[in-house]
C-alpha positions as CSV (number, residue, x, y, z in Angstrom):
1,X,-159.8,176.1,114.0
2,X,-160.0,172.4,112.7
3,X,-155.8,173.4,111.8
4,X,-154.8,173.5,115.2
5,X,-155.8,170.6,116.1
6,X,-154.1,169.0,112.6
7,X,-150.8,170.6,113.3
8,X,-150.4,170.2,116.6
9,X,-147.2,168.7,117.8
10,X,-148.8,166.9,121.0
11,X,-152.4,166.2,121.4
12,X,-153.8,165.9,124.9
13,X,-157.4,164.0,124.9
14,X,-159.5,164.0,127.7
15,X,-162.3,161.9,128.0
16,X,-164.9,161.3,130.7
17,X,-166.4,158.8,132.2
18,X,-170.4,159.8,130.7
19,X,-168.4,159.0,127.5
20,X,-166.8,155.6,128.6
21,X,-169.2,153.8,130.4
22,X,-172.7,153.0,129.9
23,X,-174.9,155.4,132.0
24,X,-177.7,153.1,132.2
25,X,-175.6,149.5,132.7
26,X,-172.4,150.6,133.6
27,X,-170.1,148.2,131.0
28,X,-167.8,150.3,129.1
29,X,-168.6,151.1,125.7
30,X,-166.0,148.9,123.7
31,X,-167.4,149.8,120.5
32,X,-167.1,153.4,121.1
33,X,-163.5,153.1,122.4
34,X,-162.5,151.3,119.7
35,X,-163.3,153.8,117.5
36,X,-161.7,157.1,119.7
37,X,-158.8,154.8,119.2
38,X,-158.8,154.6,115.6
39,X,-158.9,158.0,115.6
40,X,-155.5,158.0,118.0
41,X,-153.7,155.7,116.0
42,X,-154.0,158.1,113.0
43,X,-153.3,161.2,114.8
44,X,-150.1,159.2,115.5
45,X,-149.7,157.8,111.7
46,X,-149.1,161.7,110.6
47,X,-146.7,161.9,113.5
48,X,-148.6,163.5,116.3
49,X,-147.9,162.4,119.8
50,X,-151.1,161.8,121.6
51,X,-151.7,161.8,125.6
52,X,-154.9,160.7,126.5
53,X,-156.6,161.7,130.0
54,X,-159.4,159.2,131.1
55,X,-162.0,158.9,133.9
56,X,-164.4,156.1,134.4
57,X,-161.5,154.2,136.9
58,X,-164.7,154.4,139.7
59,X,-167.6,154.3,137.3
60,X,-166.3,150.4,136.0
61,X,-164.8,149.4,139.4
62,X,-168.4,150.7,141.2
63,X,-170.1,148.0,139.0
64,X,-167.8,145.0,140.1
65,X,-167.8,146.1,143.2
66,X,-171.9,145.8,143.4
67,X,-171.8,149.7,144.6
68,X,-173.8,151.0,141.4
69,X,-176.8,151.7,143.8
70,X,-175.0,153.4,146.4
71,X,-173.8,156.9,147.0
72,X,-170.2,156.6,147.8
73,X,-168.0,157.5,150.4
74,X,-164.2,158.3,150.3
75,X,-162.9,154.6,150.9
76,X,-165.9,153.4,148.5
77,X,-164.9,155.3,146.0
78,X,-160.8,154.4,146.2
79,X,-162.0,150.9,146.3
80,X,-164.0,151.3,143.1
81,X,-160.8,153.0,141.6
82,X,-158.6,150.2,142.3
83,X,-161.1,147.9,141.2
84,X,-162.0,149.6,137.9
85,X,-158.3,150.8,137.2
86,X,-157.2,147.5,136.1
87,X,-159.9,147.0,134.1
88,X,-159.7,150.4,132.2
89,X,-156.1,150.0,131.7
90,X,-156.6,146.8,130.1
91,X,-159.5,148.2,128.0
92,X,-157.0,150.6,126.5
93,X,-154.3,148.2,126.1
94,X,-156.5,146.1,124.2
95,X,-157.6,148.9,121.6
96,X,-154.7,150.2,121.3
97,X,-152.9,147.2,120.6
98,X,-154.9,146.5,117.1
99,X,-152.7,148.9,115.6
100,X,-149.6,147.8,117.3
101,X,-149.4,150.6,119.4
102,X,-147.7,150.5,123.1
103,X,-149.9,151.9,126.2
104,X,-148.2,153.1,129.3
105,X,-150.6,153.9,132.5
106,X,-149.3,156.7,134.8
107,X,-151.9,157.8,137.8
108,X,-151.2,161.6,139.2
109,X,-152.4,163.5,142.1
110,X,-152.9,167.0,142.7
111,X,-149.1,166.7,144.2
112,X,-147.6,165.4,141.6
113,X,-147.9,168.6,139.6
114,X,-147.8,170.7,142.5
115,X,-144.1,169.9,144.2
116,X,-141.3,170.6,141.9
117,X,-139.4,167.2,142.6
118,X,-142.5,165.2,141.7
119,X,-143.3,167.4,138.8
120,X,-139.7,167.3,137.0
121,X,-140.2,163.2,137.3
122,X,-143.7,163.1,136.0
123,X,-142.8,165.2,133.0
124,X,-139.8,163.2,132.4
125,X,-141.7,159.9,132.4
126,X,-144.4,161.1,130.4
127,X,-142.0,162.8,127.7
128,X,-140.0,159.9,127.7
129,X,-143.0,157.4,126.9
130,X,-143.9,159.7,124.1
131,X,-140.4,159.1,122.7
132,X,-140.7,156.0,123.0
133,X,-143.7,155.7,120.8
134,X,-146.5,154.7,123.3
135,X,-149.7,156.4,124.1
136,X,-149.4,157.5,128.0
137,X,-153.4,157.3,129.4
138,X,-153.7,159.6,132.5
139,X,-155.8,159.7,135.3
140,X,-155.9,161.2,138.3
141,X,-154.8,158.5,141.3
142,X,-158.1,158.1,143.0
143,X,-157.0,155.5,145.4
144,X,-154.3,157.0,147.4
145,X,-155.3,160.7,146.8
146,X,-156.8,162.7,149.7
147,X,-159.4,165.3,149.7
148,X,-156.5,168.1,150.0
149,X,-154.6,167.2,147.2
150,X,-157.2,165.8,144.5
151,X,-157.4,167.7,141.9
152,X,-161.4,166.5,141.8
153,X,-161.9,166.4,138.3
154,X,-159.6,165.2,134.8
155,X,-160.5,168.6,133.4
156,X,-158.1,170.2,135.3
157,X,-155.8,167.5,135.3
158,X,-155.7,167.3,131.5
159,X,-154.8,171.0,131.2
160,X,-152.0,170.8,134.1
161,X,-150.8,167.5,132.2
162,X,-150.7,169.7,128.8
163,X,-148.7,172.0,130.1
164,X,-146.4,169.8,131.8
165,X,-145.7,168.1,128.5
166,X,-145.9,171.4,125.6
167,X,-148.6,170.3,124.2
168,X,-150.3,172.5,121.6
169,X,-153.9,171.2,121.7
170,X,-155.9,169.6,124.5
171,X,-159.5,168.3,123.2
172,X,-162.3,168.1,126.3
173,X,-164.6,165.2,125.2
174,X,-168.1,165.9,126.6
175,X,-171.7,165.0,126.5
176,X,-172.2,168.6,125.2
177,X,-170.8,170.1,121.8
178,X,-169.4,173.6,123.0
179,X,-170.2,176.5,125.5
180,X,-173.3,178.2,125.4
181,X,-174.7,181.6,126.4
182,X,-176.6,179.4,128.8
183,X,-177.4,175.9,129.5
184,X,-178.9,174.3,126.3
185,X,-180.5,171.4,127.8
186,X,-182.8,174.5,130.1
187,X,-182.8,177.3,127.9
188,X,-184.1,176.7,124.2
189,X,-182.7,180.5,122.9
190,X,-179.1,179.6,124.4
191,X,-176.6,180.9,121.9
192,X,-173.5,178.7,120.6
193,X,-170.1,180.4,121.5
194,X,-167.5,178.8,118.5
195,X,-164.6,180.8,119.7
196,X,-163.2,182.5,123.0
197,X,-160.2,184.4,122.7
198,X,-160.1,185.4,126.5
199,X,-162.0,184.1,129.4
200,X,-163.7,187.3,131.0
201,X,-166.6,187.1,133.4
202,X,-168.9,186.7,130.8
203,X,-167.4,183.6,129.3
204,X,-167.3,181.9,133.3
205,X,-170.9,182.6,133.8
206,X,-172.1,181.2,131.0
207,X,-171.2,177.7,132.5
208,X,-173.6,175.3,133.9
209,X,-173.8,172.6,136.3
210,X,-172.5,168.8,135.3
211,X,-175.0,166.8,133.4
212,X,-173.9,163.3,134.6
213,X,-173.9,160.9,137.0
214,X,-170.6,159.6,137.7
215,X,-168.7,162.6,136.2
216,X,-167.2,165.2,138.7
217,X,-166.7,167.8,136.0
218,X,-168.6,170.5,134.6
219,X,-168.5,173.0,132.1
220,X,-166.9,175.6,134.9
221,X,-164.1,172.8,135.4
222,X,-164.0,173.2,131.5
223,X,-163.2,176.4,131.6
224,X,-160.7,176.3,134.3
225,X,-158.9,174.1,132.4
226,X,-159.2,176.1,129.5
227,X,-157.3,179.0,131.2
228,X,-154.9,176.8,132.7
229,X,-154.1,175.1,129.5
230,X,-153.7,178.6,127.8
231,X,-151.5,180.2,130.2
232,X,-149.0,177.0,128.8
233,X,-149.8,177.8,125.2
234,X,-152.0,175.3,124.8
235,X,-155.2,176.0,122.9
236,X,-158.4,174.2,124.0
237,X,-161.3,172.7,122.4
238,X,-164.6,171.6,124.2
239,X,-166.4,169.1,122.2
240,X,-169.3,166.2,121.5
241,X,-167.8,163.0,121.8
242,X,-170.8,161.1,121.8
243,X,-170.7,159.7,118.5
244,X,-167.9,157.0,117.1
245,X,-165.1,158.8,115.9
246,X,-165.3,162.1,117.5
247,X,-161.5,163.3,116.7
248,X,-161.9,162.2,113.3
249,X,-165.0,164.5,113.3
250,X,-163.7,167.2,114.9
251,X,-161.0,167.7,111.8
252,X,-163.9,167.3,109.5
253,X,-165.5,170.2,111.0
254,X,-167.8,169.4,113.9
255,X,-169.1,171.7,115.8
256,X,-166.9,172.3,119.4
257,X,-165.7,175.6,121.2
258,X,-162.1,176.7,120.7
259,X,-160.0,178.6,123.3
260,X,-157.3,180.4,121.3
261,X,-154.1,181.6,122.4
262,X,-151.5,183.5,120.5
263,X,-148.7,182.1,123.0
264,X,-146.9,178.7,122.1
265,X,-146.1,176.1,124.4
266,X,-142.3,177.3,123.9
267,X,-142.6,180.9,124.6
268,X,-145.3,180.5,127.5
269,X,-142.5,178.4,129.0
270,X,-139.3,181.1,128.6
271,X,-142.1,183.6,129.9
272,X,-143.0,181.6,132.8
273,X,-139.2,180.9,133.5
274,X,-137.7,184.5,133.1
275,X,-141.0,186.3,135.3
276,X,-142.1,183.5,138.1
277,X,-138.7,181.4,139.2
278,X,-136.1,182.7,142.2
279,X,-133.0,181.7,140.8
280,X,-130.8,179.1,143.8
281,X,-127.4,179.9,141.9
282,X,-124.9,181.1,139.4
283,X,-123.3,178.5,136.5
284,X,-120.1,181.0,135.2
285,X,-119.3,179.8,131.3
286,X,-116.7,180.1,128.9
287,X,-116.3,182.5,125.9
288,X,-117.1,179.5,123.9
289,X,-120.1,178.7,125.9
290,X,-121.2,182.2,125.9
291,X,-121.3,181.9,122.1
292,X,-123.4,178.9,122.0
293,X,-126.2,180.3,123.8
294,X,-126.1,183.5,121.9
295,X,-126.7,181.2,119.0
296,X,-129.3,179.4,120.2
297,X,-127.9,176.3,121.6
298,X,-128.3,174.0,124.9
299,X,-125.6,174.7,128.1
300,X,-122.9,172.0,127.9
301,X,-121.2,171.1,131.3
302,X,-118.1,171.6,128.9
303,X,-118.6,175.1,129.1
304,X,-119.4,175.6,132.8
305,X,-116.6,177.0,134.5
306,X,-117.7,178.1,138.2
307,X,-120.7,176.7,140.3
308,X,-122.0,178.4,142.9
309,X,-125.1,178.5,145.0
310,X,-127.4,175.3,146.3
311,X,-129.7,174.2,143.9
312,X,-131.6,170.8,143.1
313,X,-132.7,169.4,139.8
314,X,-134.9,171.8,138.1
315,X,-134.6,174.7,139.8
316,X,-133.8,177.9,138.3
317,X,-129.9,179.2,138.1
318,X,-128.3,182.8,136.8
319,X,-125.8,181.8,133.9
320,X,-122.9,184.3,133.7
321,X,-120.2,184.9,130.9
322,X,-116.4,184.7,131.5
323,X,-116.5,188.9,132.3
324,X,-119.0,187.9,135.4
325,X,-122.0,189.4,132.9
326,X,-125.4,188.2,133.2
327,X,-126.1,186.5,129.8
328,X,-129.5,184.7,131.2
329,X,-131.7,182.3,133.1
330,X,-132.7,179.0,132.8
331,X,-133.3,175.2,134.2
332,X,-130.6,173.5,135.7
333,X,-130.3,169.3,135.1
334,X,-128.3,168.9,137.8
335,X,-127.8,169.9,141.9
336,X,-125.4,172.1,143.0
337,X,-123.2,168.8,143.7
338,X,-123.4,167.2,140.5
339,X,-123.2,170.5,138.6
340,X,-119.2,170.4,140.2
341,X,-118.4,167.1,139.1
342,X,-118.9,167.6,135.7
343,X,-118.3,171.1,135.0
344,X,-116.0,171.3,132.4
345,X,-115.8,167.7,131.2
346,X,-117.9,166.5,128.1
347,X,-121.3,164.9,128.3
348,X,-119.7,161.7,127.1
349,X,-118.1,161.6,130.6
350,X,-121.4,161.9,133.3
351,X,-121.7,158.5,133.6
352,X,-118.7,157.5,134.4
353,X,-118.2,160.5,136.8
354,X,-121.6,160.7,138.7
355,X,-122.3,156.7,138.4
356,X,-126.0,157.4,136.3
357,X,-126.6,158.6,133.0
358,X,-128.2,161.9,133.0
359,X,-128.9,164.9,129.9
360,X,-126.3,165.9,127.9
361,X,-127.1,169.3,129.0
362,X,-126.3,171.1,132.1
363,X,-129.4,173.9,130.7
364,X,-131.6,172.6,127.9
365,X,-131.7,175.5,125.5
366,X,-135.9,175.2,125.9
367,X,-135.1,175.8,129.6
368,X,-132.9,179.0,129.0
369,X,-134.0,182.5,128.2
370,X,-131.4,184.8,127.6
371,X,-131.3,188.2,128.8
């Protein structure tokens, strides 16, 4: 288990706020950050890109705010958000920055990975920070959100965010070490599950309630976004991050409970692309074109001969050879309107033809599945 967390391509950390802030004084625990840092900046030393999730936004900004003693309301608890944001960004920045490593702050609602404009825009931002080198922290954007589209917990929002992104591994930081037959802390014969391979029944009853104060999550929110994460090839890991240093542990060998998949990020994707999406249009190609993609290789608007249909950004499109034959499915970068103006030229030429410099590709070849 401790492998796929070693070899994964993109990390996604989540981490909550029992972790971050002091339960009893409220302060964040620097020392403790510091260290989960450390432990970042080496997954990214062996050339892992690393996303990290965080609550404790309302847990910091309660205690500047002089709200610790109160239970909050809506608009208490967006004003603790604003108010703690800041200061959790700047935490992170900070850290970080000991090992000359570049933070970016993006704050998602329920929305944002919900409508397929917003989504396409959040991915791209977030991918494009990670090719840029810097450490994206997450968290969900308590201080506009409503109750109908929070998510209500970064469990949930860590899995979506891992499947938005291909990531391979997404580690749930806890106050407890794993899953259990039953609730540890109220049953002294509860049983320690180290691997789930499908979530069944079983497997969701087991969870418990939450165990802090200012975290929203529990281990059924766990679980949720276990099987959210897996259904994007994502394996899970639920662990103890109590102590200093708790991904650094974790590839030693501590104790946590992994949700397998035997689906990659790659092939969930082509899956979810040839079986869920109501293709909006046809791109006609080339012979040369056709070729390509039978080798493997990304749509060129080079090779696009015909466009037909009314499609945005993103959504799906039938591509057909030269004989009118269905040769696949796939992603389009471009709208039906852009996809006519450079049809046929090279990808050299999109910015001087649409005015903006978009992908090389008309279809990505991850976006395509053939067929």
């Amino acid at each position: 288990m401790t492998a796929r967390l070693i070899q994964a391509k993109r990390v996604v950390i989540k981490i909550g706020s029992s972790l971050l802030v002091d339960q009893r004084t409220g302060a964040l625990r620097r020392d403790w950050l510091d260290a989960l840092m450390d432990d970042v900046a080496a997954c990214r030393a062996r050339g892992q890109d690393v996303l990290l999730v965080s609550s404790g936004a309302i847990a910091l900004g309660r205690r500047s705010l002089g709200l610790e003693r109160r239970v909050l309301r809506l608009e208490d608890s967006q004003a603790a958000a604003a108010a703690g944001q800041i200061r959790l960004a700047h935490a992170y920045h900070e850290s970080l920055a000991r090992h000359g490593v570049p933070v970016a702050q993006i704050l998602l609602t329920g929305d944002d990975t919900e409508r397929r404009r917003r989504y396409l825009n959040a991915r791209n931002t977030l991918t494009a920070l990670l090719n840029h080198g810097s450490v994206p922290v997450v968290n969900e954007n308590d201080t506009v959100a409503t109750e109908e589209i929070r998510f209500g917990d970064n469990d949930r929002l860590a899995a979506r965010v891992a499947g938005m992104i291909g990531a391979d591994c997404l580690v749930l930081l806890s106050d407890i070490d794993g899953l259990y037959s039953a609730d540890p802390r109220l049953d002294s014969a509860a049983e320690f599950i180290a691997e789930v391979g499908e979530i069944t029944p079983a497997i969701e009853a087991m969870a418990g309630a939450t165990g802090s104060h200012d975290g929203s999550g529990g281990m059924v929110t766990k679980i949720q976004a276990a099987r959210l994460a897996g259904q994007a090839g994502c394996s899970t890991v639920i662990a103890d991050g109590s102590a200093a240093h708790p991904i650094a542990r974790l590839e030693a060998g501590a104790r946590g409970t992994w949700f397998t998949t035997s689906a990659t990020p790659a092939s969930a994707r082509k899956r979810w692309i040839a079986a869920s999406l109501h293709s909006k249009g046809f791109l006609t190609v080339d012979a040369g074109a056709a070729r390509a993609l039978a080798q493997g290789r990304s749509l060129l608007p080079a090779g696009v001969t015909a466009v037909e249909g009314d499609f945005q950004r993103g959504d799906a499109v039938v591509v057909r050879g030269p004989d009118g034959a269905v040769l696949g499915r796939g992603l389009t970068a471009y709208s039906t309107a852009d996809a006519r103006r450079i049809k046929g030229h090279r990808s050299g030429e999109i910015q001087d033809i649409l005015g903006f410099l978009g992908r090389e590709e008309m279809i990505h070849r991850d976006d395509l599945v053939l067929g």
